[in-house]
DRENTOR-189944 format. One record per residue (C-alpha): residue number from 1; residue in three letters; x, y, z. Coordinates in Angstrom, 3 decimals. Each point is the difference from the previous one (the first is absolute). Example, Ala and Ser with C-alpha at 12.3 -4.5 7.8 and 13.67 -1.06 7.14 Angstrom:
# residues 2
<node><resi>1</resi><resn>ALA</resn><east>12.300</east><north>-4.500</north><up>7.800</up></node>
<node><resi>2</resi><resn>SER</resn><east>1.370</east><north>3.440</north><up>-0.660</up></node>
This chain:
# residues 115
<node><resi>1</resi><resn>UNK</resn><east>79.887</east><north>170.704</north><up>-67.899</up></node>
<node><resi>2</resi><resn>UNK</resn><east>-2.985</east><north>-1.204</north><up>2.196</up></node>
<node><resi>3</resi><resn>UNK</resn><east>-2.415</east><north>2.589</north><up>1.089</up></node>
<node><resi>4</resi><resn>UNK</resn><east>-0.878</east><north>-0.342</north><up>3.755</up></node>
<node><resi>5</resi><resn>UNK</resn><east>-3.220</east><north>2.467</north><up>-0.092</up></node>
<node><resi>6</resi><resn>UNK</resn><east>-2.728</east><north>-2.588</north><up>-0.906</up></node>
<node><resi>7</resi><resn>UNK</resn><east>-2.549</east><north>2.587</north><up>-0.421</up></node>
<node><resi>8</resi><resn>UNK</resn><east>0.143</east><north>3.369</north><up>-2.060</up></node>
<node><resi>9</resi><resn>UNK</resn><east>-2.491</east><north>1.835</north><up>-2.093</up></node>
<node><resi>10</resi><resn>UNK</resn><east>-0.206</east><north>-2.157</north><up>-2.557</up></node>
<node><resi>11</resi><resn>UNK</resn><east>-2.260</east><north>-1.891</north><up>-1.918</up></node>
<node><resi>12</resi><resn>UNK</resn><east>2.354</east><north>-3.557</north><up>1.011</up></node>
<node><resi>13</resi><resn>UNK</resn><east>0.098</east><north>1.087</north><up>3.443</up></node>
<node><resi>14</resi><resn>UNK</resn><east>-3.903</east><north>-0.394</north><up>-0.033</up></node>
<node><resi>15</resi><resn>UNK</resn><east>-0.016</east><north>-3.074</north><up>-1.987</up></node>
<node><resi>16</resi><resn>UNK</resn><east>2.588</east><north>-1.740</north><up>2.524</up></node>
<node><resi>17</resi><resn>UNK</resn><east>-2.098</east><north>1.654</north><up>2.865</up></node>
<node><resi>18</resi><resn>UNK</resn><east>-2.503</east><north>-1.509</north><up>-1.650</up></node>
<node><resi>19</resi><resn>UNK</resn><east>1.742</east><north>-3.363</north><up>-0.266</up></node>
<node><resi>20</resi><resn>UNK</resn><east>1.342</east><north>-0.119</north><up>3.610</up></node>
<node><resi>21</resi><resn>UNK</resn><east>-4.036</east><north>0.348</north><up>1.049</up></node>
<node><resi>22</resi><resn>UNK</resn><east>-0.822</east><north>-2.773</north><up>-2.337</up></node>
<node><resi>23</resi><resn>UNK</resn><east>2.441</east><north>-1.768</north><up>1.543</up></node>
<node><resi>24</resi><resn>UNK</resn><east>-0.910</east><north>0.753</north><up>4.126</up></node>
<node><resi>25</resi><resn>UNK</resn><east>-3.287</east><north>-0.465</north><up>-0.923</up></node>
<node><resi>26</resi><resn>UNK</resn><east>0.938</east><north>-3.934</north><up>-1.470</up></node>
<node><resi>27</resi><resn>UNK</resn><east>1.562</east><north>-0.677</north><up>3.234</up></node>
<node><resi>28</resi><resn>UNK</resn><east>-2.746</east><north>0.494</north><up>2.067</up></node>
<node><resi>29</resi><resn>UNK</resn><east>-2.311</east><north>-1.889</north><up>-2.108</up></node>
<node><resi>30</resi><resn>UNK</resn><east>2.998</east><north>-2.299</north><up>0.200</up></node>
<node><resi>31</resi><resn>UNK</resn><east>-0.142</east><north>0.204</north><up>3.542</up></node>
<node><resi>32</resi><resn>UNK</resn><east>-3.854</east><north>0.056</north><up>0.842</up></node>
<node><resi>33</resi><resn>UNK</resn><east>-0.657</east><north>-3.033</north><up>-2.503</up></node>
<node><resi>34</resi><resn>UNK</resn><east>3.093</east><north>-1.862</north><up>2.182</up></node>
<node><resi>35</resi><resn>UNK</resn><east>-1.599</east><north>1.046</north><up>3.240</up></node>
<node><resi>36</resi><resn>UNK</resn><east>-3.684</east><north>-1.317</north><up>-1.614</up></node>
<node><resi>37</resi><resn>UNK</resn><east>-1.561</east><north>3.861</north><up>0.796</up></node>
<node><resi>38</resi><resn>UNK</resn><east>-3.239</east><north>0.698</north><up>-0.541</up></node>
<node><resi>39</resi><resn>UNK</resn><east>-1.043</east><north>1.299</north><up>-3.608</up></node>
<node><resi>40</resi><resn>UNK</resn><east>-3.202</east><north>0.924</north><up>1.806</up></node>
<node><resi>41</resi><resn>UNK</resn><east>1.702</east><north>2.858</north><up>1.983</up></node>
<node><resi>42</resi><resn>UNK</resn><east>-0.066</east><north>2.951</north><up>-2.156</up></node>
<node><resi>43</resi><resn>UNK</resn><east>3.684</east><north>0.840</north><up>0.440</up></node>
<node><resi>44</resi><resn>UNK</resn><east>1.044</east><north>-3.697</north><up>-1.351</up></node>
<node><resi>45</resi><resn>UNK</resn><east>-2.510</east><north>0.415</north><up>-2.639</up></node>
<node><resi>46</resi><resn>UNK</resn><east>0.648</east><north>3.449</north><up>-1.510</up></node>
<node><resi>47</resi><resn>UNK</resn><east>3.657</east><north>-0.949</north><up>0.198</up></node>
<node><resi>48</resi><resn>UNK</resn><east>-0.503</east><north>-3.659</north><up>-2.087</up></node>
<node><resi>49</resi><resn>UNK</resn><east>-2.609</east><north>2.140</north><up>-2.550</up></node>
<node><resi>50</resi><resn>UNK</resn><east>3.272</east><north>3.037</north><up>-0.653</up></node>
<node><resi>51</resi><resn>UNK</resn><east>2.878</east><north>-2.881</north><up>-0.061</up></node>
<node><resi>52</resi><resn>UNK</resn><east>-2.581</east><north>-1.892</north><up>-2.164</up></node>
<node><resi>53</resi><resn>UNK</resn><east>0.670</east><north>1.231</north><up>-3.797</up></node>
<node><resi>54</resi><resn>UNK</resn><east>3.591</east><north>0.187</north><up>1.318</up></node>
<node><resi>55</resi><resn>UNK</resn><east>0.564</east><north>-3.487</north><up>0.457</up></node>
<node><resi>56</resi><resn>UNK</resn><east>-2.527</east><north>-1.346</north><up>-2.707</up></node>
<node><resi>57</resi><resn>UNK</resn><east>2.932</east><north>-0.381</north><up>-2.534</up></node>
<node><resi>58</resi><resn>UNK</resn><east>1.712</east><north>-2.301</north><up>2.379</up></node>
<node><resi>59</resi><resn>UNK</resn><east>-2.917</east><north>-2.330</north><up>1.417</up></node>
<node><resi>60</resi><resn>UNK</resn><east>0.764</east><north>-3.394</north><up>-0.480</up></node>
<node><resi>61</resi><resn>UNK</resn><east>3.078</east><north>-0.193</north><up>-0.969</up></node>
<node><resi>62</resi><resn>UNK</resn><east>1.264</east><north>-1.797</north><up>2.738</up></node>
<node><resi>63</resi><resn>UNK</resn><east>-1.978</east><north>-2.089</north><up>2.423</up></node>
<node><resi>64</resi><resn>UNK</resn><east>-2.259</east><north>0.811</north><up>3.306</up></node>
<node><resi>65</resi><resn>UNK</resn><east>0.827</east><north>-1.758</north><up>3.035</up></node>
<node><resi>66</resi><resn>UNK</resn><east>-2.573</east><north>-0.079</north><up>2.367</up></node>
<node><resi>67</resi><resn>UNK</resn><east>0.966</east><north>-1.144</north><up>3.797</up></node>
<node><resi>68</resi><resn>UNK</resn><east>-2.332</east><north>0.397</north><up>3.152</up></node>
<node><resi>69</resi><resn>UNK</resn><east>-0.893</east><north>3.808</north><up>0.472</up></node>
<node><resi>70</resi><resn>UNK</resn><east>1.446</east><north>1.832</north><up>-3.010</up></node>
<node><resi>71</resi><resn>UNK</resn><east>1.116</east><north>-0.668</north><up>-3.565</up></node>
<node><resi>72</resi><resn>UNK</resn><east>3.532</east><north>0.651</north><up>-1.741</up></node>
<node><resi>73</resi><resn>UNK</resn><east>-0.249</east><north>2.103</north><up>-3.357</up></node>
<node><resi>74</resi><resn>UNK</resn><east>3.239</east><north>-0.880</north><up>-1.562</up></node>
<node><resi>75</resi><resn>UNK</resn><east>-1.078</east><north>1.867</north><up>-2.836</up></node>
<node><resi>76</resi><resn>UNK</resn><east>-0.276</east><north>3.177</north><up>1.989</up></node>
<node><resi>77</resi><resn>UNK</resn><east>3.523</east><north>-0.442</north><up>0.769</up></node>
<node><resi>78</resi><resn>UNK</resn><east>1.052</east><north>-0.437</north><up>-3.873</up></node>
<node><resi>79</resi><resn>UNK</resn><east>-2.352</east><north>3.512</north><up>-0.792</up></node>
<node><resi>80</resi><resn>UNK</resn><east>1.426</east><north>1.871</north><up>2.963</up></node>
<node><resi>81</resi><resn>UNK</resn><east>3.553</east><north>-0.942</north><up>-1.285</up></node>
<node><resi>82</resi><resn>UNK</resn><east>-0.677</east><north>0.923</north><up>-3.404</up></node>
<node><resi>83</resi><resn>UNK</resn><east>-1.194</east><north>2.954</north><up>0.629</up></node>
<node><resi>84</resi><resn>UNK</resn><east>3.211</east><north>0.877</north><up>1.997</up></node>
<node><resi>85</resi><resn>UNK</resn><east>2.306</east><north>-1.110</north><up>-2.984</up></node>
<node><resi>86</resi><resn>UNK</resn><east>-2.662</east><north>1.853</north><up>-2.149</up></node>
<node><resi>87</resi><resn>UNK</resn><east>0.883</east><north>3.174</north><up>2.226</up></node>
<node><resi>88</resi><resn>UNK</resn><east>3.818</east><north>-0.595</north><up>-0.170</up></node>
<node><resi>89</resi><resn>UNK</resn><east>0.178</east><north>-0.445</north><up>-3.435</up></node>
<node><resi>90</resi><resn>UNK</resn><east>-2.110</east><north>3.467</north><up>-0.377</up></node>
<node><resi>91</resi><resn>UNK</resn><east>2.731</east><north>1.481</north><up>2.100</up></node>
<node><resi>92</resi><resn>UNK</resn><east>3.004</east><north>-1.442</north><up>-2.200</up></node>
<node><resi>93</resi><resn>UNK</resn><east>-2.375</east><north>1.270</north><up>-3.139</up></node>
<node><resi>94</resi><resn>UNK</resn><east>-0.493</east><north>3.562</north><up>1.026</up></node>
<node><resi>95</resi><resn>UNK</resn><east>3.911</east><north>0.356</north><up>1.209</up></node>
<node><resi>96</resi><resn>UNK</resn><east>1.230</east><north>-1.286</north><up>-3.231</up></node>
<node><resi>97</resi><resn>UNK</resn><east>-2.015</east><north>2.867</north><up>-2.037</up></node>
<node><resi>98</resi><resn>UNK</resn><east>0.875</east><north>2.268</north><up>2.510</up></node>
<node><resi>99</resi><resn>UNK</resn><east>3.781</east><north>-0.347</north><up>-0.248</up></node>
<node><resi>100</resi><resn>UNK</resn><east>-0.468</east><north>-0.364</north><up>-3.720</up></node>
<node><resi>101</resi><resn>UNK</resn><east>-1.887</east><north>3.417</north><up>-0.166</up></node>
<node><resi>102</resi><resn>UNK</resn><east>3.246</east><north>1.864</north><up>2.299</up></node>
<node><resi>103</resi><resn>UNK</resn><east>2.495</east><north>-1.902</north><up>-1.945</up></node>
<node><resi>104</resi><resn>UNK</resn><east>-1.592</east><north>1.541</north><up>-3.250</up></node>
<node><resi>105</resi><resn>UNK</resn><east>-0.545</east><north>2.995</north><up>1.314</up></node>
<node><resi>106</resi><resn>UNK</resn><east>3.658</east><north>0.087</north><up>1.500</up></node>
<node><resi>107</resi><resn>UNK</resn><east>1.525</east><north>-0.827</north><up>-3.497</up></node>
<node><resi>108</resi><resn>UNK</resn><east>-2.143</east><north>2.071</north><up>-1.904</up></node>
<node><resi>109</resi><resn>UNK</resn><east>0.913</east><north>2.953</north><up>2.266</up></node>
<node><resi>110</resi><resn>UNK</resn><east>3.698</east><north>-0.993</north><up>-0.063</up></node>
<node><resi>111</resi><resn>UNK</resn><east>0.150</east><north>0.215</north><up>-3.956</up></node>
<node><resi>112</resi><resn>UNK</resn><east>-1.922</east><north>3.382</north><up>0.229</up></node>
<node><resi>113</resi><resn>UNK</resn><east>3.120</east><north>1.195</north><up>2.212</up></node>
<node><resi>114</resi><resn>UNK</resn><east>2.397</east><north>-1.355</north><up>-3.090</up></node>
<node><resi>115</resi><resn>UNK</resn><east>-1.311</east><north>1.647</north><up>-2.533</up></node>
């Protein structure tokens, strides 16, 4: 069963809120690199400083293309999709031991009743 409520009080719910910043945050370096923005304004560079440590595992990994006024960061791309499957995958994770904890608990309850 899919659960619709993204966030709940729980420790995955932070780490996914966590993820889905990681990932806004990519796009508008994505974005302001693309648009050739000024790292000299101290929105663009606080924002390039946090996304930063974020995106150092990716750098490089595929190529820069550099055209009049902006770059493209294909690797930026590849992190900020990665971290979404990263994210999914956390979701699948944390379902699975859910419904493995009820179903225990279920058919541990169940043989209480039988005895």
């Amino acid at each position: 069963m899919e659960r619709l409520v993204r966030y709940t009080t729980t420790p995955l719910s932070f780490l996914l809120f966590i993820l889905d910043a990681v990932q806004v945050m990519l796009g508008v370096r994505f974005a302001f690199k693309l648009i050739g923005a000024d790292p000299g304004n101290g929105f663009v560079g606080v924002l390039y400083s946090i996304s930063d440590p974020f995106f150092a595992p990716f750098r490089g990994i595929l190529p820069v293309t550099a055209f009049s006024g902006g770059i493209v960061e294909w690797s930026v791309l590849l992190a900020t999709v990665m971290y979404a499957l990263f994210g999914a995958l956390l979701v699948r994770l944390f379902s699975l031991l859910i419904d493995e904890a009820e179903a225990g608990h279920h058919h541990h309850h169940g043989a209480h009743h039988a005895q």
